[in-house]
CHARMM-style PDB file with segment names, atoms N, HN, CA, C and O in Angstrom:
ATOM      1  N   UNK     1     -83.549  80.647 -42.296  1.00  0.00      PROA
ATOM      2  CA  UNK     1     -82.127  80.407 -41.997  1.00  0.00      PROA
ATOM      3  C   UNK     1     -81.408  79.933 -43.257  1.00  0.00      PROA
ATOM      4  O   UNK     1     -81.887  78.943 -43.810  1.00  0.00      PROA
ATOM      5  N   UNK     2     -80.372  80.478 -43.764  1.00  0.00      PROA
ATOM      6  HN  UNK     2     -79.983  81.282 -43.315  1.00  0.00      PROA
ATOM      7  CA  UNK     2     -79.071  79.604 -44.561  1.00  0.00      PROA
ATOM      8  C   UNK     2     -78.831  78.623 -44.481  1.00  0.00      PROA
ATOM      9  O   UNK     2     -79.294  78.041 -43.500  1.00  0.00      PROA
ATOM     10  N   UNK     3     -78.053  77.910 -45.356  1.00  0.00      PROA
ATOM     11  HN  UNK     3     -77.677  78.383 -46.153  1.00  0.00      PROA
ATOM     12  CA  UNK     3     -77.370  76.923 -44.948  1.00  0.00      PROA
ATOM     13  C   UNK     3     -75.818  77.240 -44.157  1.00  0.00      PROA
ATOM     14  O   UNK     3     -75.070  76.272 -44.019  1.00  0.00      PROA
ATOM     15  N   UNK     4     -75.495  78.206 -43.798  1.00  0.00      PROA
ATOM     16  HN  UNK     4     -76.102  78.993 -43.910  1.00  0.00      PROA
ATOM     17  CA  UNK     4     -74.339  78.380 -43.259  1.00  0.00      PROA
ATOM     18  C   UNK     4     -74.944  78.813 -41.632  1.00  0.00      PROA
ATOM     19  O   UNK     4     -74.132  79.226 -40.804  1.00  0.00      PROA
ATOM     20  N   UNK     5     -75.831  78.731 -41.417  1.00  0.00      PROA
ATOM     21  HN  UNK     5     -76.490  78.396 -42.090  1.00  0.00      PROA
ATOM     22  CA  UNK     5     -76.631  78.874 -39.942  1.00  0.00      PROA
ATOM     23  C   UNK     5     -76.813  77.442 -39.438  1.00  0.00      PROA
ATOM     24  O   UNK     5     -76.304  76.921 -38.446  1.00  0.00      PROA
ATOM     25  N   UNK     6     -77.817  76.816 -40.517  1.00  0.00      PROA
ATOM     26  HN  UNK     6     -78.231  77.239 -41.323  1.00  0.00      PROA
ATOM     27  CA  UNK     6     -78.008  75.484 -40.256  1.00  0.00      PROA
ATOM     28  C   UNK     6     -76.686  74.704 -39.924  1.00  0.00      PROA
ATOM     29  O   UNK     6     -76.922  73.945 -38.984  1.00  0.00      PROA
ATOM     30  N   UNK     7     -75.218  74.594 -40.399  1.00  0.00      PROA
ATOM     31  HN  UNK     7     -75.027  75.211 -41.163  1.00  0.00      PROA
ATOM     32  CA  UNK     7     -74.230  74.010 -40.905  1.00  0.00      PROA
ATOM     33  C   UNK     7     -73.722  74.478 -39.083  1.00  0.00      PROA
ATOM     34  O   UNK     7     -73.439  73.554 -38.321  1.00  0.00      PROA
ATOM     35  N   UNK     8     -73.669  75.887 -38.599  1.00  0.00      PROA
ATOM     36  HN  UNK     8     -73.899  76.638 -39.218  1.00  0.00      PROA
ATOM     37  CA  UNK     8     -73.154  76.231 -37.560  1.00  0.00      PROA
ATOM     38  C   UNK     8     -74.049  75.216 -36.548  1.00  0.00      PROA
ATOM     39  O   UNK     8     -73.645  74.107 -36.197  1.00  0.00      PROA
ATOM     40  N   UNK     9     -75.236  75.756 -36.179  1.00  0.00      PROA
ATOM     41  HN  UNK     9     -75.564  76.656 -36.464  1.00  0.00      PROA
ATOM     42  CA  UNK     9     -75.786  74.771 -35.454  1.00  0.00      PROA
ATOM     43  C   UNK     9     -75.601  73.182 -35.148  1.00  0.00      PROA
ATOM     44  O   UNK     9     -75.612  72.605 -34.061  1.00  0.00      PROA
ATOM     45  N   UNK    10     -75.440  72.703 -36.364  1.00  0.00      PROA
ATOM     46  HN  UNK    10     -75.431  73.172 -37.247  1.00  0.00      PROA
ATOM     47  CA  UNK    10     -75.193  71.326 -36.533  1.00  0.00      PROA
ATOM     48  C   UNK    10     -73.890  71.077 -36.054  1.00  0.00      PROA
ATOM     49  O   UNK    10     -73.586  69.990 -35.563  1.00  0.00      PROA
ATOM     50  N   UNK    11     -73.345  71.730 -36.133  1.00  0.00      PROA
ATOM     51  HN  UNK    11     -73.592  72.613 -36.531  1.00  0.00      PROA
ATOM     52  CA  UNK    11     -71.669  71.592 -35.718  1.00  0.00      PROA
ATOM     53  C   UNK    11     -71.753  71.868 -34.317  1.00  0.00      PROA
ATOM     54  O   UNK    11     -71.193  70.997 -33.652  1.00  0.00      PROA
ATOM     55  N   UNK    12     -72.282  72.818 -33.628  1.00  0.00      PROA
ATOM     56  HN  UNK    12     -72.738  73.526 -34.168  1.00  0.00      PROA
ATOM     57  CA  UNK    12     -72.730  72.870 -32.070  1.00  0.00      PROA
ATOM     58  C   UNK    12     -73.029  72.159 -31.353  1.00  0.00      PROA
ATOM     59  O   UNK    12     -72.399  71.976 -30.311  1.00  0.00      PROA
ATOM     60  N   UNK    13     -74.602  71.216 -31.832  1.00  0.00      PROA
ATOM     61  HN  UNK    13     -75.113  71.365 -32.678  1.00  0.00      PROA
ATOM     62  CA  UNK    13     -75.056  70.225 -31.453  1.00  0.00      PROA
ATOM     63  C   UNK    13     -74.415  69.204 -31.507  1.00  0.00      PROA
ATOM     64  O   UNK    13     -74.799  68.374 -30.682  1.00  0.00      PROA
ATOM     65  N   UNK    14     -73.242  68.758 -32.385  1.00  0.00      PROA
ATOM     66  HN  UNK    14     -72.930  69.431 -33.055  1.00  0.00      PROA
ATOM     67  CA  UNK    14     -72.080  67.345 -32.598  1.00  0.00      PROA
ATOM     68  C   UNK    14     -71.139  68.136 -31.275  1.00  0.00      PROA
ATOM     69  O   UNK    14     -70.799  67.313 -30.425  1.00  0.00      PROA
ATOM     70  N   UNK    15     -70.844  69.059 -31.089  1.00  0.00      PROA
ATOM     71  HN  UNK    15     -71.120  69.728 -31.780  1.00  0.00      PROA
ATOM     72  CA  UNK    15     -70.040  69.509 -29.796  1.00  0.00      PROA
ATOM     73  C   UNK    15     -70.039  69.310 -28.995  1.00  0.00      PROA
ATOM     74  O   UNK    15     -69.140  68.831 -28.304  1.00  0.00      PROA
ATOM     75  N   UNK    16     -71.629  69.759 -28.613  1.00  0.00      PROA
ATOM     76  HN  UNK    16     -72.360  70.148 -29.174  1.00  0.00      PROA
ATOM     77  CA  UNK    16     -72.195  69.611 -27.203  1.00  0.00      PROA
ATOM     78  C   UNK    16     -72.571  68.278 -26.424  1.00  0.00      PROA
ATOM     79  O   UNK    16     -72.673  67.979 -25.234  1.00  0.00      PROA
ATOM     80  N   UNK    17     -72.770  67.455 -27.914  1.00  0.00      PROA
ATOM     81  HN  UNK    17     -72.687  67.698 -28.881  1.00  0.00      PROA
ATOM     82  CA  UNK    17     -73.230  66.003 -27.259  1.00  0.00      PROA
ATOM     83  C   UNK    17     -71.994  64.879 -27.109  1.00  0.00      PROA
ATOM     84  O   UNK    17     -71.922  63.794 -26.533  1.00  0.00      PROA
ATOM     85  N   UNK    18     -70.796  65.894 -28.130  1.00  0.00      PROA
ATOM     86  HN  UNK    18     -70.854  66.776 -28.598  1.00  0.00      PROA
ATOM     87  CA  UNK    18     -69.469  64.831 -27.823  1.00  0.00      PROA
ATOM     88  C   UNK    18     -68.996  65.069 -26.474  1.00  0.00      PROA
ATOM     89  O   UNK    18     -68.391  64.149 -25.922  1.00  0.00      PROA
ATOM     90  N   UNK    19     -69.184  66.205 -25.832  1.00  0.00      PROA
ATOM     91  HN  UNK    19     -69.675  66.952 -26.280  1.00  0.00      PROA
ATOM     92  CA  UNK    19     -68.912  66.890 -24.700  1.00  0.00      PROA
ATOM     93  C   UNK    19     -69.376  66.300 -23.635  1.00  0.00      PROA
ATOM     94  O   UNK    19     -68.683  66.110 -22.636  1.00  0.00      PROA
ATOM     95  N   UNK    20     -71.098  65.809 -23.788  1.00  0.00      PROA
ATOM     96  HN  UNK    20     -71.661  65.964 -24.600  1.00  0.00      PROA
ATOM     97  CA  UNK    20     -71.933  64.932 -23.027  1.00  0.00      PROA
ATOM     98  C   UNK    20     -71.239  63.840 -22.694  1.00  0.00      PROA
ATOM     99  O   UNK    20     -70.963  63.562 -21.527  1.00  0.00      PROA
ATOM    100  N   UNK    21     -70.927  63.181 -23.642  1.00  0.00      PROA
ATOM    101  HN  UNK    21     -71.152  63.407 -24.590  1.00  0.00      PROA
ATOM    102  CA  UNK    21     -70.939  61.954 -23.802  1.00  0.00      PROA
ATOM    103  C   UNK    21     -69.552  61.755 -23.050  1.00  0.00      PROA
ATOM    104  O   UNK    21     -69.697  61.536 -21.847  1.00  0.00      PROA
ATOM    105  N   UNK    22     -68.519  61.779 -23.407  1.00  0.00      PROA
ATOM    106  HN  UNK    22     -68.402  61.958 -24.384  1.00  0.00      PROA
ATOM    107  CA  UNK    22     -67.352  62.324 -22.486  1.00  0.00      PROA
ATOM    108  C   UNK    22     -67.686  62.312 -21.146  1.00  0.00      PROA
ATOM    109  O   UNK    22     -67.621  61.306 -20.440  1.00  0.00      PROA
ATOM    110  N   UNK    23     -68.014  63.323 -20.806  1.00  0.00      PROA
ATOM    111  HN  UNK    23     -68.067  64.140 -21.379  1.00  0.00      PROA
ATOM    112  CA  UNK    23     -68.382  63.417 -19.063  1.00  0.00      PROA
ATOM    113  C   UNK    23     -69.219  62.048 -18.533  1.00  0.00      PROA
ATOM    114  O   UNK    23     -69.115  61.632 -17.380  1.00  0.00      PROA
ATOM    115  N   UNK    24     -69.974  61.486 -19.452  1.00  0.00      PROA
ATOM    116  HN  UNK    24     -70.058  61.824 -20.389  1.00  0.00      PROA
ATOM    117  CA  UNK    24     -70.366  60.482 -18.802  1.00  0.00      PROA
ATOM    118  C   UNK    24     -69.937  59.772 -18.336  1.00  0.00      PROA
ATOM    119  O   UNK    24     -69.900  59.368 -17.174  1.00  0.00      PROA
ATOM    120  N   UNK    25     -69.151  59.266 -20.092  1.00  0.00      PROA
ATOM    121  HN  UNK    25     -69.181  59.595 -21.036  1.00  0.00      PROA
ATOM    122  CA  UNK    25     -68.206  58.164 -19.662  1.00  0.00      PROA
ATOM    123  C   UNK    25     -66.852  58.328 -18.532  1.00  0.00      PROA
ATOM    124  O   UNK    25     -66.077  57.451 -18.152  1.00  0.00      PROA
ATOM    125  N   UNK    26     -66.888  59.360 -18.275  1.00  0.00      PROA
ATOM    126  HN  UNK    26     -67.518  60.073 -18.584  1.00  0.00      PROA
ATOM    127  CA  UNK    26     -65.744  59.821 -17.234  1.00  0.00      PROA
ATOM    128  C   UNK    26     -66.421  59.682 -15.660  1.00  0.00      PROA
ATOM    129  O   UNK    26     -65.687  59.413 -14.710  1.00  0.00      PROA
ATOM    130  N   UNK    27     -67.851  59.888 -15.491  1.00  0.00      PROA
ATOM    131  HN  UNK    27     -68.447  60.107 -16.263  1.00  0.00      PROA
ATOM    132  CA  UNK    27     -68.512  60.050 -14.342  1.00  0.00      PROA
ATOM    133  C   UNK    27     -68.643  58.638 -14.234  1.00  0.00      PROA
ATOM    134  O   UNK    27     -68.348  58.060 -13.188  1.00  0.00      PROA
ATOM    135  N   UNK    28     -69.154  57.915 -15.451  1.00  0.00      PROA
ATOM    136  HN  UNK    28     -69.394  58.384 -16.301  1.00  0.00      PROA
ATOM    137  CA  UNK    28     -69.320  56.114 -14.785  1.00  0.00      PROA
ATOM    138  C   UNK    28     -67.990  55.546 -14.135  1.00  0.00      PROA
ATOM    139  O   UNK    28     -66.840  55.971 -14.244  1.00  0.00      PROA
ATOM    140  N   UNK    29     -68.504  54.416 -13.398  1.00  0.00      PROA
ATOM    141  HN  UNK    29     -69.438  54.072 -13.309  1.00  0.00      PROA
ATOM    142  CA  UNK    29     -67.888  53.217 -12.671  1.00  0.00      PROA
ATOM    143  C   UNK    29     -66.468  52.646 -14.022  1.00  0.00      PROA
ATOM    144  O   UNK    29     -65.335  53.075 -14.238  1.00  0.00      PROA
ATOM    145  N   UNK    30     -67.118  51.763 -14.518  1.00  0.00      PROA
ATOM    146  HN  UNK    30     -68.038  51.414 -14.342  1.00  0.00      PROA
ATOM    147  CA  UNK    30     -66.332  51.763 -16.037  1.00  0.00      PROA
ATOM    148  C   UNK    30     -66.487  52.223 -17.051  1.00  0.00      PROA
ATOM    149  O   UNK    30     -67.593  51.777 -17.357  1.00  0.00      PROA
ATOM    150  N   UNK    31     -66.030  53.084 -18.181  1.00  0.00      PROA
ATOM    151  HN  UNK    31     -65.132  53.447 -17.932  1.00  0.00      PROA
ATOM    152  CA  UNK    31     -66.430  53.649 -19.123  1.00  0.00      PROA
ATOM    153  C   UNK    31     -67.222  52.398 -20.158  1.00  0.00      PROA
ATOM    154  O   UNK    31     -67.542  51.253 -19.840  1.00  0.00      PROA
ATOM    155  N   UNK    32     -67.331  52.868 -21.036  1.00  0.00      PROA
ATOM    156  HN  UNK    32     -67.071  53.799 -21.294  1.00  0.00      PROA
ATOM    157  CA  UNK    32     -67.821  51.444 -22.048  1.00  0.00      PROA
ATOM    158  C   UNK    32     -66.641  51.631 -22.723  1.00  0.00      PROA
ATOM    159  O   UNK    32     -66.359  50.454 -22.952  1.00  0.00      PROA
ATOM    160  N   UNK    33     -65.637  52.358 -23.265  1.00  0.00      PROA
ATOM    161  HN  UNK    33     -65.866  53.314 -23.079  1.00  0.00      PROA
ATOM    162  CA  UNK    33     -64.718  52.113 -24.305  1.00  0.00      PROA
ATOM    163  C   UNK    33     -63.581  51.208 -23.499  1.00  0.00      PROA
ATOM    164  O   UNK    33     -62.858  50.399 -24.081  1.00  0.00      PROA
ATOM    165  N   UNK    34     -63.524  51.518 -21.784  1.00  0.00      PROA
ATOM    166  HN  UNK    34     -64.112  52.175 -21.311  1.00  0.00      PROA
ATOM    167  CA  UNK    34     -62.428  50.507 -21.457  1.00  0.00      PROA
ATOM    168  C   UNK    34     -62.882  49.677 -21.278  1.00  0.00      PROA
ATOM    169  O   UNK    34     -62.127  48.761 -21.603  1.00  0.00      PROA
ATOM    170  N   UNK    35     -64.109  49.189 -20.773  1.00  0.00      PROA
ATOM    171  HN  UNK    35     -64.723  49.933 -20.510  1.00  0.00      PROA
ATOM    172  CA  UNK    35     -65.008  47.592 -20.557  1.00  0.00      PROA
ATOM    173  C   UNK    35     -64.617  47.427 -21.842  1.00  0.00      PROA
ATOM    174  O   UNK    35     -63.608  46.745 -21.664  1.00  0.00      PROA
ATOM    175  N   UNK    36     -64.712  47.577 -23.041  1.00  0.00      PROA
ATOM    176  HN  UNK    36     -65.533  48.131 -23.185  1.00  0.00      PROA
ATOM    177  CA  UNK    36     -64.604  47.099 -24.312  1.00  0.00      PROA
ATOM    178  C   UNK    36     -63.019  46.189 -24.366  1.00  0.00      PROA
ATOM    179  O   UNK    36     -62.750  45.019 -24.639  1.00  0.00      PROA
ATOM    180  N   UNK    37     -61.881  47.812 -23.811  1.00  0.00      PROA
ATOM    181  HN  UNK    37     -62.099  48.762 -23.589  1.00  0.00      PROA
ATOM    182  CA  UNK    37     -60.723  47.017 -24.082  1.00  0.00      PROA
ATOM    183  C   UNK    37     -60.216  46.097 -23.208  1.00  0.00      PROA
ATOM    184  O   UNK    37     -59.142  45.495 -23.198  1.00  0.00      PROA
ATOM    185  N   UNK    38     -61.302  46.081 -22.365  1.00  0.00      PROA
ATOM    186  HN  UNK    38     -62.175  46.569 -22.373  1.00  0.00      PROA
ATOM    187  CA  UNK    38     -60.574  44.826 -20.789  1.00  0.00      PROA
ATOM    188  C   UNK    38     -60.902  43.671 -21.370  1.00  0.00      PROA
ATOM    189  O   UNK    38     -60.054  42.806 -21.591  1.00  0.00      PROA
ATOM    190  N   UNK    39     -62.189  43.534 -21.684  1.00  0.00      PROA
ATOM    191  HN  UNK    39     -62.878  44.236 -21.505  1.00  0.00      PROA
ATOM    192  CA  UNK    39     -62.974  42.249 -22.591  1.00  0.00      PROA
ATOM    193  C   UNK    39     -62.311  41.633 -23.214  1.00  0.00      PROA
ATOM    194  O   UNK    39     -62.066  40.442 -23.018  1.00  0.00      PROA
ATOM    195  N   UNK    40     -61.729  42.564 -24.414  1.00  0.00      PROA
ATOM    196  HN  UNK    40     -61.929  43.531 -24.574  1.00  0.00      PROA
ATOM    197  CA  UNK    40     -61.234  42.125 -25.847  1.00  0.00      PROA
ATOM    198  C   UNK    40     -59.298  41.380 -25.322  1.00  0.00      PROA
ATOM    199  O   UNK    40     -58.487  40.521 -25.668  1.00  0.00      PROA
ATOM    200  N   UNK    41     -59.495  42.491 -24.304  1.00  0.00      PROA
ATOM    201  HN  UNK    41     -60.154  43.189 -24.024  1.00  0.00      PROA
ATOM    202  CA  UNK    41     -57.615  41.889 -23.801  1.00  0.00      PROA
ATOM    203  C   UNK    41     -57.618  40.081 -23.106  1.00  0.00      PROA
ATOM    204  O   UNK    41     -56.938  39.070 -23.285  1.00  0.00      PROA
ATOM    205  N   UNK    42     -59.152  40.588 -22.025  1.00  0.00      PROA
ATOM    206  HN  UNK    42     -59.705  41.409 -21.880  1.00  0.00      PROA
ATOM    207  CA  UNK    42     -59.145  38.820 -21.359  1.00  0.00      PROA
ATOM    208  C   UNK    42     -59.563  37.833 -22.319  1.00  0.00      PROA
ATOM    209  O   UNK    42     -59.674  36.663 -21.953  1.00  0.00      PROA
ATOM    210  N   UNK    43     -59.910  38.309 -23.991  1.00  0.00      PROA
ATOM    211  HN  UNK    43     -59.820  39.260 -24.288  1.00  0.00      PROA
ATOM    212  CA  UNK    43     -60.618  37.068 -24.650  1.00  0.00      PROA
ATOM    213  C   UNK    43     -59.266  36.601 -25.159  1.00  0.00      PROA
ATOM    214  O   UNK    43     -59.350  35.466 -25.628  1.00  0.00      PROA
ATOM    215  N   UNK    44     -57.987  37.145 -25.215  1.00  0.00      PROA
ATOM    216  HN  UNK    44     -57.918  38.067 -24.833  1.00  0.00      PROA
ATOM    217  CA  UNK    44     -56.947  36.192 -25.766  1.00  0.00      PROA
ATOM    218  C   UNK    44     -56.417  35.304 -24.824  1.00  0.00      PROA
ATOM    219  O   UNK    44     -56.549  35.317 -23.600  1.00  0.00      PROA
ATOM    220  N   UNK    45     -55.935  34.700 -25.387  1.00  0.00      PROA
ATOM    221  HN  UNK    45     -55.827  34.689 -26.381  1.00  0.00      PROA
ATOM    222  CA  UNK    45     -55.216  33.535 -24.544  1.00  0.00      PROA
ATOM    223  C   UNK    45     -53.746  33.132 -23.839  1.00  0.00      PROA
ATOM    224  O   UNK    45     -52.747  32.822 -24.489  1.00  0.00      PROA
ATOM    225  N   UNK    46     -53.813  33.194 -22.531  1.00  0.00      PROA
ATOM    226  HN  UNK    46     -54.625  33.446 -22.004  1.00  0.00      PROA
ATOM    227  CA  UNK    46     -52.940  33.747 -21.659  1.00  0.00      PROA
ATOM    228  C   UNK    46     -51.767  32.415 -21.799  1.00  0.00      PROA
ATOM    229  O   UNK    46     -52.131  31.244 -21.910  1.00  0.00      PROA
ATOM    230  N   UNK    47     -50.474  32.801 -21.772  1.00  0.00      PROA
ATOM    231  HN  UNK    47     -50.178  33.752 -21.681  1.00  0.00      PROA
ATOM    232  CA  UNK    47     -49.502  31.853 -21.528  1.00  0.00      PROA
ATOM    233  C   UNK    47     -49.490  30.776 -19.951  1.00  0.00      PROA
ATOM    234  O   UNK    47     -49.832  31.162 -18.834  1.00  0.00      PROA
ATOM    235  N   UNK    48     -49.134  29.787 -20.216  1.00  0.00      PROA
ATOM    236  HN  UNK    48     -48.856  29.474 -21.124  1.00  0.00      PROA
ATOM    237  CA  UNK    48     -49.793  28.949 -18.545  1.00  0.00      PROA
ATOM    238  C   UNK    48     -48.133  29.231 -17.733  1.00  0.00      PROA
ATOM    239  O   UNK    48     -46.954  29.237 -18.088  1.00  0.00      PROA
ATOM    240  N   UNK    49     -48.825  29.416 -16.618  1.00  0.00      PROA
ATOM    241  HN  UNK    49     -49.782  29.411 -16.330  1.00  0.00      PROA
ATOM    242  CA  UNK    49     -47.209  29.898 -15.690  1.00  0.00      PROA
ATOM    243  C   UNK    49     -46.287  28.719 -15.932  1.00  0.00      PROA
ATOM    244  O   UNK    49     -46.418  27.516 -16.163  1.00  0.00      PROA
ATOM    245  N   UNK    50     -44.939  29.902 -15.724  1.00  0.00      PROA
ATOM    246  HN  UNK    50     -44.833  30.878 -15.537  1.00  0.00      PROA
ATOM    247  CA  UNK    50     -43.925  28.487 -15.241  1.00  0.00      PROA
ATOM    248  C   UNK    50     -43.581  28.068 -14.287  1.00  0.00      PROA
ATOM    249  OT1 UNK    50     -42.876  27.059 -14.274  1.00  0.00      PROA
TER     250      UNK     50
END
């Protein structure tokens, strides 16, 4: 094989698994990228009611 075979493939396989990965996070309960931003939002510090 070339390197312009190898280079295609490799670019397939980064496709297919960004593709994976996606659906997962779409099929789970919470994704991990929004658990991330719920986390990071409740770690600041909230104004006290008036």
């Amino acid at each position: 094989m070339n390197l312009l075979s190898l280079i295609i493939i490799f670019l397939a396989l980064v496709i297919a698994g960004s593709v994976f990965f996606i659906a997962w996070e779409l099929s789970s309960g919470k994704p991990l990228i929004r658990q991330k931003e719920e986390t990071g939002a409740e770690k600041e510090p909230k104004p006290p009611p008036d």
